[in-house]
C-alpha positions, 0 to 999 in steps of 0.5 A: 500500500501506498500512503497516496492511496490513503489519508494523503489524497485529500484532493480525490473525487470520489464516485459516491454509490447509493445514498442508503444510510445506517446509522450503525449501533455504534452511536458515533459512527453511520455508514452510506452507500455501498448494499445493505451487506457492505454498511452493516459489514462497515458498522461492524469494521468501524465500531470495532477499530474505534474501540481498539484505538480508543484502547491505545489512546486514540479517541473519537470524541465526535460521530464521523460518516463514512461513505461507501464510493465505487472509485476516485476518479483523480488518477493522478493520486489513486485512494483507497480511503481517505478522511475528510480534514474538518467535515467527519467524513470518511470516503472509502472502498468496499472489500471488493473494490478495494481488493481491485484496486489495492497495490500487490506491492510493499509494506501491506502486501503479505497482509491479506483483504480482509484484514487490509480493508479493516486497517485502512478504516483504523487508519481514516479513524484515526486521522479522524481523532488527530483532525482536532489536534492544533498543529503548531508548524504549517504541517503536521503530515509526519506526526498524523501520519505516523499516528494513522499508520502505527494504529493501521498496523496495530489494529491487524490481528496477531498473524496478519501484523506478523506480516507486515512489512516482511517485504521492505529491507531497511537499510538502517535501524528505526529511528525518530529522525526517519520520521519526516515527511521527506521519507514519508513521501520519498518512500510511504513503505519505508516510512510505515514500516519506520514508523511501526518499528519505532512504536513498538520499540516503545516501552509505553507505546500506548501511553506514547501515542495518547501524547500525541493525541493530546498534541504534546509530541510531533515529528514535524518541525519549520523548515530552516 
C-alpha cells in the first residue's frame, strides 16, 4: 500500500454509490452507500477499530460518516480511503473494490483483504481523532501520519501484523529522525514500516501515542 492511496489524497473525487444510510449501533459512527451487506459489514469494521484505538489512546470524541464510493476518479493520486480534514467524513472502498484496486506491492502486501480493508478504516479513524489536534508548524503530515499508520498496523490481528512489512529491507535501524515527511513521501513503505518499528520499540507505546493525541509530541518541525 501506498500512503497516496490513503489519508494523503485529500484532493480525490470520489464516485459516491447509493445514498442508503445506517446509522450503525455504534452511536458515533453511520455508514452510506455501498448494499445493505457492505454498511452493516462497515458498522461492524468501524465500531470495532474505534474501540481498539480508543484502547491505545486514540479517541473519537465526535460521530464521523463514512461513505461507501465505487472509485476516485483523480488518477493522478489513486485512494483507497481517505478522511475528510474538518467535515467527519470518511470516503472509502468496499472489500471488493478495494481488493481491485489495492497495490500487490510493499509494506501491506503479505497482509491479506480482509484484514487490509479493516486497517485502512483504523487508519481514516484515526486521522479522524488527530483532525482536532492544533498543529503548531504549517504541517503536521509526519506526526498524523505516523499516528494513522502505527494504529493501521496495530489494529491487524496477531498473524496478519506478523506480516507486515516482511517485504521492505531497511537499510538502517528505526529511528525518530526517519520520521519526516521527506521519507514519508520519498518512500510511504519505508516510512510505515519506520514508523511501526519505532512504536513498538516503545516501552509505553500506548501511553506514547495518547501524547500525541493530546498534541504534546510531533515529528514535524519549520523548515530552516
Amino acid at each position: 500500500m501506498r500512503v497516496l492511496r490513503l489519508a494523503l489524497a485529500t484532493t480525490c473525487i470520489a464516485t459516491h454509490l447509493s445514498a442508503e444510510t445506517l446509522n450503525c449501533s455504534d452511536p458515533q459512527l453511520r455508514v452510506t452507500g455501498g448494499d445493505a451487506e457492505v454498511r452493516a459489514l462497515t458498522c461492524s469494521a468501524a465500531s470495532e477499530s474505534r474501540k481498539q484505538l480508543e484502547s491505545c489512546g486514540v479517541t473519537l470524541d465526535r460521530s464521523v460518516d463514512i461513505n461507501i464510493v465505487k472509485d476516485f476518479s483523480d488518477q493522478t493520486m489513486p485512494c483507497l480511503g481517505i478522511y475528510h480534514c474538518g467535515e467527519d467524513r470518511i470516503d472509502i472502498l468496499s472489500p471488493f473494490d478495494m481488493s481491485q484496486a489495492r497495490d500487490r506491492e510493499g509494506s501491506f502486501e503479505l497482509v491479506s483483504d480482509e484484514a487490509y480493508w479493516k486497517s485502512v478504516i483504523a487508519h481514516e479513524l484515526t486521522h479522524a481523532a488527530y483532525d482536532t489536534v492544533a498543529c503548531p508548524f504549517s504541517s503536521c503530515v509526519a506526526t498524523a501520519e505516523y499516528a494513522a499508520y502505527t494504529m493501521q498496523v496495530f489494529s491487524l490481528p496477531d498473524d496478519q501484523r506478523a506480516l507486515f512489512g516482511e517485504t521492505i529491507k531497511l537499510k538502517s535501524k528505526p529511528s525518530r529522525d526517519a520520521i519526516s515527511p521527506v521519507i514519508l513521501y520519498m518512500s510511504p513503505d519505508h516510512f510505515s514500516k519506520f514508523a511501526w518499528l519505532h512504536f513498538q520499540n516503545l516501552e509505553a507505546p500506548c501511553d506514547y501515542m495518547q501524547l500525541i493525541m493530546n498534541g504534546q509530541i510531533y515529528f514535524d518541525m519549520e523548515p530552516l
